[in-house]
C-alpha positions as a LaTeX table, in Angstrom:
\begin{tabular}{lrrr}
\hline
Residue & $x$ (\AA) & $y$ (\AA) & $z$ (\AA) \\
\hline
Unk1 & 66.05 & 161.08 & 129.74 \\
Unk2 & 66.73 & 160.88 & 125.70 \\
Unk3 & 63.10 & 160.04 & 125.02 \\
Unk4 & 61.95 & 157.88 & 122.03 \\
Unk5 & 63.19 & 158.78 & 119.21 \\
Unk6 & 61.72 & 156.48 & 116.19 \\
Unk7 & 65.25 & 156.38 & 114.33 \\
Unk8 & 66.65 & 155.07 & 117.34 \\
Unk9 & 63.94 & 152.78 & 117.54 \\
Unk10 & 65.00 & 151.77 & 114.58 \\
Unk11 & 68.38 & 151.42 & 115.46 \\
Unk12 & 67.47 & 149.34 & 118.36 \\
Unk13 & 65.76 & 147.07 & 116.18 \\
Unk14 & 68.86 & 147.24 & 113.57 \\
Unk15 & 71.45 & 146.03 & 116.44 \\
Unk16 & 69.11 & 143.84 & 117.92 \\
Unk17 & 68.65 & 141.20 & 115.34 \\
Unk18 & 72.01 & 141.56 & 113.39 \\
Unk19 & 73.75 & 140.82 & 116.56 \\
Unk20 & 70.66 & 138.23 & 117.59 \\
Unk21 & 71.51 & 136.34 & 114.08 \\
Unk22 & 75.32 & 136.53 & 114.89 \\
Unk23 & 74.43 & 135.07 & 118.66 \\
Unk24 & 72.37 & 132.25 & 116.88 \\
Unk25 & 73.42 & 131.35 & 113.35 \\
Unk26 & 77.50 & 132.14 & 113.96 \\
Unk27 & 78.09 & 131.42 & 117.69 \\
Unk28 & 75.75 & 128.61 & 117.78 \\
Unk29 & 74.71 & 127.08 & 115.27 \\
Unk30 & 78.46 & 127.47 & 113.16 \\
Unk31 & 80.95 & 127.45 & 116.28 \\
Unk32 & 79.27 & 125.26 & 118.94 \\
Unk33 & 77.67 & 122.84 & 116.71 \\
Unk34 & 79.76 & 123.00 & 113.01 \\
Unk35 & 76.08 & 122.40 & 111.50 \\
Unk36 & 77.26 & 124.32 & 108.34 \\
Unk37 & 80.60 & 125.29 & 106.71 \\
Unk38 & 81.71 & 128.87 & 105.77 \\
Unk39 & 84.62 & 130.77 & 104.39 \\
Unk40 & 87.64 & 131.81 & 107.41 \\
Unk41 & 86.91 & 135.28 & 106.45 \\
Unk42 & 83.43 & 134.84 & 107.46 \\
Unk43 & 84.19 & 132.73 & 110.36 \\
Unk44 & 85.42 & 135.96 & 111.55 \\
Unk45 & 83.12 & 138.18 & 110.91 \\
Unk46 & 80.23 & 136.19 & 112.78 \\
Unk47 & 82.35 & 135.89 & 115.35 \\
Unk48 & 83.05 & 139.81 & 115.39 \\
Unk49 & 79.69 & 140.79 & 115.41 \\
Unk50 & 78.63 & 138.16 & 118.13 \\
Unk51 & 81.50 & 139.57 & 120.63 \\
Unk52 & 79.43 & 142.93 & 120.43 \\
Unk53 & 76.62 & 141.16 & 122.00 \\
Unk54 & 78.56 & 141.00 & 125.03 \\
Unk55 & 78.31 & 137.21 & 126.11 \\
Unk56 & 82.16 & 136.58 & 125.84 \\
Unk57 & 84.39 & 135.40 & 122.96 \\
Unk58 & 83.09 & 133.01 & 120.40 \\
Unk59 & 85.56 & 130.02 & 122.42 \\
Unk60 & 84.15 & 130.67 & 125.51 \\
Unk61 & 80.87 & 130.13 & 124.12 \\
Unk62 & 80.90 & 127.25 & 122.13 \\
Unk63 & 82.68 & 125.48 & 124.85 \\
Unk64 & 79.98 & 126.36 & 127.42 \\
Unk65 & 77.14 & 125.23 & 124.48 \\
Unk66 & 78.97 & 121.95 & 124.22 \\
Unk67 & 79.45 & 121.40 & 128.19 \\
Unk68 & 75.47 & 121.78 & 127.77 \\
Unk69 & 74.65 & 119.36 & 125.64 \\
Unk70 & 77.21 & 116.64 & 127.57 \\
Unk71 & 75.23 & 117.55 & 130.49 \\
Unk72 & 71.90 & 118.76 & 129.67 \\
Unk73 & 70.08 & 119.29 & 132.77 \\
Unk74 & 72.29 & 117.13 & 134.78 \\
Unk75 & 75.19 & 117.89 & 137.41 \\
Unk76 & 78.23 & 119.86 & 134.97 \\
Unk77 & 75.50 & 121.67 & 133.21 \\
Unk78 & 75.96 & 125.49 & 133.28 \\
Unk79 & 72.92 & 126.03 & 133.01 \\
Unk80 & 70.53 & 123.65 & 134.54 \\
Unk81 & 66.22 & 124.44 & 135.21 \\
Unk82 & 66.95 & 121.85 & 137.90 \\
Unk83 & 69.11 & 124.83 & 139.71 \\
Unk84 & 66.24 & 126.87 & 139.51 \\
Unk85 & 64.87 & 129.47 & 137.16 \\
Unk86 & 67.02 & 132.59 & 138.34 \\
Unk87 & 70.24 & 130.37 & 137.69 \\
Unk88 & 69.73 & 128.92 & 134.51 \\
Unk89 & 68.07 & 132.43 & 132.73 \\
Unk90 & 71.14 & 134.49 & 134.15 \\
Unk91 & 72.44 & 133.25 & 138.03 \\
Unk92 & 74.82 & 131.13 & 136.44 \\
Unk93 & 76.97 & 133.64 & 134.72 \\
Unk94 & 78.14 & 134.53 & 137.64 \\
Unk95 & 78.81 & 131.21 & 138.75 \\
Unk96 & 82.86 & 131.72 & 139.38 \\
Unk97 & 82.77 & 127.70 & 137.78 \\
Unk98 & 82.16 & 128.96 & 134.04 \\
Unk99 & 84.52 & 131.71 & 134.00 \\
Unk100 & 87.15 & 129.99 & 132.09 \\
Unk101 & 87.17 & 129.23 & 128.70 \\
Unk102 & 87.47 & 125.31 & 128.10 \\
Unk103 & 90.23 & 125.38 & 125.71 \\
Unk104 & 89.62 & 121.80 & 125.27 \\
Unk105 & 86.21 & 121.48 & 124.09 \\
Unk106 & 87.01 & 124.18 & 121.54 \\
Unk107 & 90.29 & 122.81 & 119.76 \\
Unk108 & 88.58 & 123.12 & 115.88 \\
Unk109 & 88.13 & 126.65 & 117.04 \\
Unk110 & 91.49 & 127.73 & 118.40 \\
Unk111 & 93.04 & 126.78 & 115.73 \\
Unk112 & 92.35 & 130.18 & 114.43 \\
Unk113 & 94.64 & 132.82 & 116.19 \\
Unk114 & 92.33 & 135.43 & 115.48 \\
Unk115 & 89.12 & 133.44 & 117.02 \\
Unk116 & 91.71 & 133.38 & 120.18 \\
Unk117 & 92.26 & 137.00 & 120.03 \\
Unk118 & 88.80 & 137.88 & 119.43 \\
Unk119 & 88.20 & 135.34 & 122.77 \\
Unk120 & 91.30 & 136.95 & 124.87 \\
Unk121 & 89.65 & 140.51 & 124.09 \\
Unk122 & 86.25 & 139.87 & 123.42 \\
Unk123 & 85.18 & 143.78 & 125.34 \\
Unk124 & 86.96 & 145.42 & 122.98 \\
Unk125 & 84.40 & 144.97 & 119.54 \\
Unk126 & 81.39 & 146.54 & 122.21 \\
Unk127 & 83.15 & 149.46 & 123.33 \\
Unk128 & 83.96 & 150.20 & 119.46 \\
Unk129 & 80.24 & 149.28 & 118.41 \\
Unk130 & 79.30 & 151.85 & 121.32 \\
Unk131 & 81.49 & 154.42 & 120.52 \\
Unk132 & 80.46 & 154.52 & 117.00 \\
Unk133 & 76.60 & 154.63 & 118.08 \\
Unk134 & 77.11 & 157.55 & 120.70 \\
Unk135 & 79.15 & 159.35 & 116.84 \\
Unk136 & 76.11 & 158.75 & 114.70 \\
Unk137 & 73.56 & 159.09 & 117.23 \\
Unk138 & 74.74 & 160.91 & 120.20 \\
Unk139 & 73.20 & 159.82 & 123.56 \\
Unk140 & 70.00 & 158.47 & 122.80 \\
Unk141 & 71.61 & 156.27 & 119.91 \\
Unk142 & 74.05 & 155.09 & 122.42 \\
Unk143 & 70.99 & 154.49 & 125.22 \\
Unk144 & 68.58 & 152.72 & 122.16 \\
Unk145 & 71.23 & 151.09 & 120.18 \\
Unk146 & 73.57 & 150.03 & 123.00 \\
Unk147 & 71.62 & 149.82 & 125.93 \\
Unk148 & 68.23 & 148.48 & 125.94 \\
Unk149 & 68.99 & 146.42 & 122.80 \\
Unk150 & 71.41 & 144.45 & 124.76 \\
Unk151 & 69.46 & 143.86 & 127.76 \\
Unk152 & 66.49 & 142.41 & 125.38 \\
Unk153 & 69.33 & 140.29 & 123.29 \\
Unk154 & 70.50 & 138.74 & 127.16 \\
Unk155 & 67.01 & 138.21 & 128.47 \\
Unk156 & 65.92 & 136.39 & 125.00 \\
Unk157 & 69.10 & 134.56 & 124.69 \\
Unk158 & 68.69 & 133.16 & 128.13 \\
Unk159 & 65.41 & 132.62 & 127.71 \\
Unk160 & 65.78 & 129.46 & 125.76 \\
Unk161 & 68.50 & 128.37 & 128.80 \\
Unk162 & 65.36 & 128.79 & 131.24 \\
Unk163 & 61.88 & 129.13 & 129.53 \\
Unk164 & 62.67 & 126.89 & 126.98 \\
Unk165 & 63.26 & 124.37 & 128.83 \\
Unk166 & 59.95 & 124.50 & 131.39 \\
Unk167 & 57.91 & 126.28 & 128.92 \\
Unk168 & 56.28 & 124.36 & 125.88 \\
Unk169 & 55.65 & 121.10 & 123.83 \\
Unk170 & 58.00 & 118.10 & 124.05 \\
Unk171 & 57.75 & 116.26 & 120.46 \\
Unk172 & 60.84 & 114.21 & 121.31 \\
Unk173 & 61.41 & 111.95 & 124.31 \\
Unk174 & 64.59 & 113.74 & 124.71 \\
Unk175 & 66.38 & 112.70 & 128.24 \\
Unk176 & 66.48 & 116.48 & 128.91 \\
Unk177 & 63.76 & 118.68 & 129.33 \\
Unk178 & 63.95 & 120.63 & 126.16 \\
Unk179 & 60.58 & 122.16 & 124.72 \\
Unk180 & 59.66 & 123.59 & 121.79 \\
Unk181 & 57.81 & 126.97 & 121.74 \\
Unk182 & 56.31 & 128.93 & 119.13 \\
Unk183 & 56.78 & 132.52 & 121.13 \\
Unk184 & 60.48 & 132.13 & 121.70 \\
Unk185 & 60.98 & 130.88 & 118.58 \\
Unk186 & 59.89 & 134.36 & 116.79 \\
Unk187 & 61.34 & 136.36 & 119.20 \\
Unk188 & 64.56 & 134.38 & 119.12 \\
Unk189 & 64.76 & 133.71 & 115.21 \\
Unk190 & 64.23 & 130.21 & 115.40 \\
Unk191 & 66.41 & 128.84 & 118.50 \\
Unk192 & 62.75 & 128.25 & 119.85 \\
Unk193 & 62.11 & 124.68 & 118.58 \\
Unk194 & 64.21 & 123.59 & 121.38 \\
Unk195 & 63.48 & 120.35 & 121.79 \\
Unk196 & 64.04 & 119.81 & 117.93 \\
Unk197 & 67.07 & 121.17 & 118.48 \\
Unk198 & 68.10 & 118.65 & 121.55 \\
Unk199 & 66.47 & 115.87 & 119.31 \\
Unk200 & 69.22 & 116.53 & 116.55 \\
Unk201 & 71.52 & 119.16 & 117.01 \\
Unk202 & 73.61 & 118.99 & 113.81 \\
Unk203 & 71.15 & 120.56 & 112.39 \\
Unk204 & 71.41 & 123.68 & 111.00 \\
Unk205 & 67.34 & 123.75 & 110.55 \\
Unk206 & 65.35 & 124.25 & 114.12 \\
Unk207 & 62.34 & 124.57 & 112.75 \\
Unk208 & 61.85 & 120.76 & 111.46 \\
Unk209 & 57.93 & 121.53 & 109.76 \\
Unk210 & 56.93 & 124.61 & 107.86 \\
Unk211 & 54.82 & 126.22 & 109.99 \\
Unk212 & 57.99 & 125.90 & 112.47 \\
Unk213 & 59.32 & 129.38 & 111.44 \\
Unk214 & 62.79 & 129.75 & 111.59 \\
Unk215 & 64.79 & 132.83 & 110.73 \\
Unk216 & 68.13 & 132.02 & 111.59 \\
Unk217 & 67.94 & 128.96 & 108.89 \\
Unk218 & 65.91 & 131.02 & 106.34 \\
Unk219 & 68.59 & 133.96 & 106.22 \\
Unk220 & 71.17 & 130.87 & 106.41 \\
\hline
\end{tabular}
């Protein structure tokens, strides 16, 4: 229908990994795990950028990340392997269970009225990001930049919720079934090294060993 233009190629590549390194150093890394400190004012602008990935308000997030971790791939887990592929890579967000955001899990973070607002109205930095793609690039900017690089940011992003934990090498005798996995990890700019992660996940580094490439740490 708009064809493939390279500059919106381009531009799918652009949103794609500023928004993937928003999704992975800022809402997890920084707000579910407080591996690393920043400044308020760029508290807030990782947590803008990650709303426009359309996975809900940094809160809602973090809390859901940290309910994870409690659980990992037990009963209360959002998103368990053990509930089947379908549901942990993208059944459970519409499991009615996760819809609220667990204010209490998240109390460092509402601190912050404008994390809250951001959470309370987390649709409304996407439907600016869009409307400012469809100005610069008409249609096919909206399509490429919007679009299809927001369905590859969900199906990578929930591919270390389902693949990464059934697809890989366990280093650690973690009592969840976290793997680590070269593939994801490029694609995913780091998050990957799963089971590293699991192993010690106040880390702001994934990728423990050189040759683990990480992204997400090396732009840290």
């Amino acid at each position: 229908w708009v064809g493939v233009p390279t500059a919106d190629v381009a531009l799918l590549c652009a949103t794609f990994f500023v928004r993937m390194f928003a999704i992975t150093a800022g809402y997890h890394r920084y707000f579910s795990h407080r591996t690393y400190k920043t400044s308020r004012a760029f508290q807030f602008l990782f947590a803008l950028v990650g709303t426009t990935s359309i996975q809900k308000g940094p809160l809602w997030w973090a809390a859901g990340h940290r309910r994870h971790h409690q659980y990992s791939d037990l009963p209360g887990d959002m998103h368990s392997p053990r509930e089947g592929f379908r549901y942990s890579h993208y059944g459970w967000i519409f499991d009615e269970r996760w819809e609220r955001t667990e204010i209490e899990r998240v109390r460092d973070l509402a601190r912050f009225p404008e994390l809250v607002w951001l959470n309370d109205w987390h649709a409304i930095p996407p439907l600016i990001l869009s409307v400012l793609l469809y100005a610069v690039a008409g249609w096919s900017g909206l399509v490429w930049g919007m679009g299809i690089s927001t369905v590859v940011l969900w199906h990578l992003t929930y591919s270390i919720n389902s693949l990464a934990h059934v697809w890989g090498k366990r280093r650690y005798p973690t009592s969840d079934t976290s793997r680590n996995n070269f593939i994801l990890a490029l694609l995913t700019m780091g998050e990957g090294w799963h089971n590293n992660h699991h192993h010690f996940p106040i880390s702001a580094r994934q990728g423990f060993f050189w040759w683990e490439i990480d992204l997400t740490y090396y732009g840290l």
